[in-house]
N, C-alpha and C positions, 0 to 999 in steps of 0.2 A: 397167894390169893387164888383160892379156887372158885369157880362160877359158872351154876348147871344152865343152860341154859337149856327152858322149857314151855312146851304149848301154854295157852292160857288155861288158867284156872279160877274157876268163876270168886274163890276165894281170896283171890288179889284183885278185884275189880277196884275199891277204894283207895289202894297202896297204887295201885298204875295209873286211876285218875289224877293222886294227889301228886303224885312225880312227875307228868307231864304236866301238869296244870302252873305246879314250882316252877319248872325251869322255863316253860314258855312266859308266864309272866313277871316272877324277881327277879330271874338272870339273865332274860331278852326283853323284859318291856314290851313284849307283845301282847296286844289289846285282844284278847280272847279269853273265852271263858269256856266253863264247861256245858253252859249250854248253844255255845256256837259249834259245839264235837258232840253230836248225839251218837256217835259211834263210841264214845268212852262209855256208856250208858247200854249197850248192850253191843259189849265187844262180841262173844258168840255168833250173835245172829247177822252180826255187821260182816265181820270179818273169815267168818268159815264159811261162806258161800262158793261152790264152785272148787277150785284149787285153792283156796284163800288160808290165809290161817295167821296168828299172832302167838309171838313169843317172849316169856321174859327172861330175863337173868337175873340169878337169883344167886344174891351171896351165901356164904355159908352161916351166916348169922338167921337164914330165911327172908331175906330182904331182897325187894324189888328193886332192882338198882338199873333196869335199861329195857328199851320193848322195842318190838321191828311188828309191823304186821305188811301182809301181800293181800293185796286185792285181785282178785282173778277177772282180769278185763277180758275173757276171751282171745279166740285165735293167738295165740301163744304169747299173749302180753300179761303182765303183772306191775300191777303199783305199788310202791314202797310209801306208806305212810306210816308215823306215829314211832320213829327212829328216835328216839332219845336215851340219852347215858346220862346220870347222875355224877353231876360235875367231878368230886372225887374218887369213881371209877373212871374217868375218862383219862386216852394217853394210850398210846402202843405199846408201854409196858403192863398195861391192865387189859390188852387187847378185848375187852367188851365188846366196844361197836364191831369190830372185824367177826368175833365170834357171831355175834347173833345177825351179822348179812352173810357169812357162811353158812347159819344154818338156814337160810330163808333162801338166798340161792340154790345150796341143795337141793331142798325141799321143789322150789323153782323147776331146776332142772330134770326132776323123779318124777314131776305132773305135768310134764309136756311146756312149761312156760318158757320160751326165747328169749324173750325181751323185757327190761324191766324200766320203768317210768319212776320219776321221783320230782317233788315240788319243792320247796324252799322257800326260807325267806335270804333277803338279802343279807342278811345281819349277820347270820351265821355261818362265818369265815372258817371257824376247824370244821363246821360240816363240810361242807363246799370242799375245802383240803381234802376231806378223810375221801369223797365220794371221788373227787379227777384220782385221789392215790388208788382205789379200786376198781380205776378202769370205767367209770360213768365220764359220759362228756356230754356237755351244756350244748343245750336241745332250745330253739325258739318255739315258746307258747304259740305259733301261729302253726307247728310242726309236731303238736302232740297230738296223738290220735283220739277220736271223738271220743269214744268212751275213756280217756283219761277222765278221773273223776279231782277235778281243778279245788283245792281247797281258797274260799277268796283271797286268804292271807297272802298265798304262796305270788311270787314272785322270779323263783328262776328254776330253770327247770334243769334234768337229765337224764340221759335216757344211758343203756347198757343191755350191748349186745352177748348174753350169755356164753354163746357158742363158741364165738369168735374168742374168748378168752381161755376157755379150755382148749381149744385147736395147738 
């Protein structure tokens, strides 16, 4: 199973709405919609701001199967929003999620970013796993920095020191 992953392209905007909009509400029952993420609705200008940028993976069939984007918070932080894998790419032997937070750390590390912030919801236990297995460890909301940009849903936080893991 091979899988490029690549910047956004304005041509998958409705395949990456529809794949997050799926698994956030049939597979988690979470009460959101796509017009509570106005940032699905112009990923571009959301998301490439700054250091910023958004990625998909894409099977070899040309299918969106997972997305990571970075918000560039200044002074060498970045937030991880809009991390989802398509349930049937998910699992360490379809390494997805690790590929596309490699290439967003990368990318992180190449544009001066340190440190990286990430929100959650409670529910999701393999995320939560997948993030302590890469070195994030759970941060209290009263400890993330102002300009974290807090999604209402989210619920647990964590944060990852770059540096400190390549040392």
């Amino acid at each position: 199973m091979h899988v490029k992953i690549q910047p956004y392209q304005e041509d998958h905007k409705d395949e990456i709405a529809n794949l997050i909009l799926d698994i956030q509400q049939r597979e988690f029952h979470i009460a959101i919609s796509l017009n509570d993420q106005p940032d699905l609705l112009d990923i571009r200008n959301f998301y490439r701001r700054g250091n910023g940028n958004f990625w998909c993976a894409i099977s070899t069939e040309g299918e969106v199967i997972g997305t990571i984007a970075l918000i560039d918070m200044g002074d060498g932080m970045g937030a991880i929003r809009k991390m989802f894998v398509r349930e049937d790419w998910r699992g360490k032997d379809k390494n997805v999620a690790s590929s596309l937070l490699y290439t967003l750390e990368t990318w992180a590390l190449n544009y001066g970013i340190k440190t990286l912030y990430l929100g959650t919801v409670d529910v999701l236990k393999a995320a939560q796993r997948f993030y302590n297995r890469e070195g994030f460890v759970v941060v209290d909301a009263a400890d993330l920095p102002a300009s974290f940009p807090r999604m209402p849903v989210d619920t647990l936080f964590f944060k990852k020191d770059l540096f400190s893991t390549i040392l």
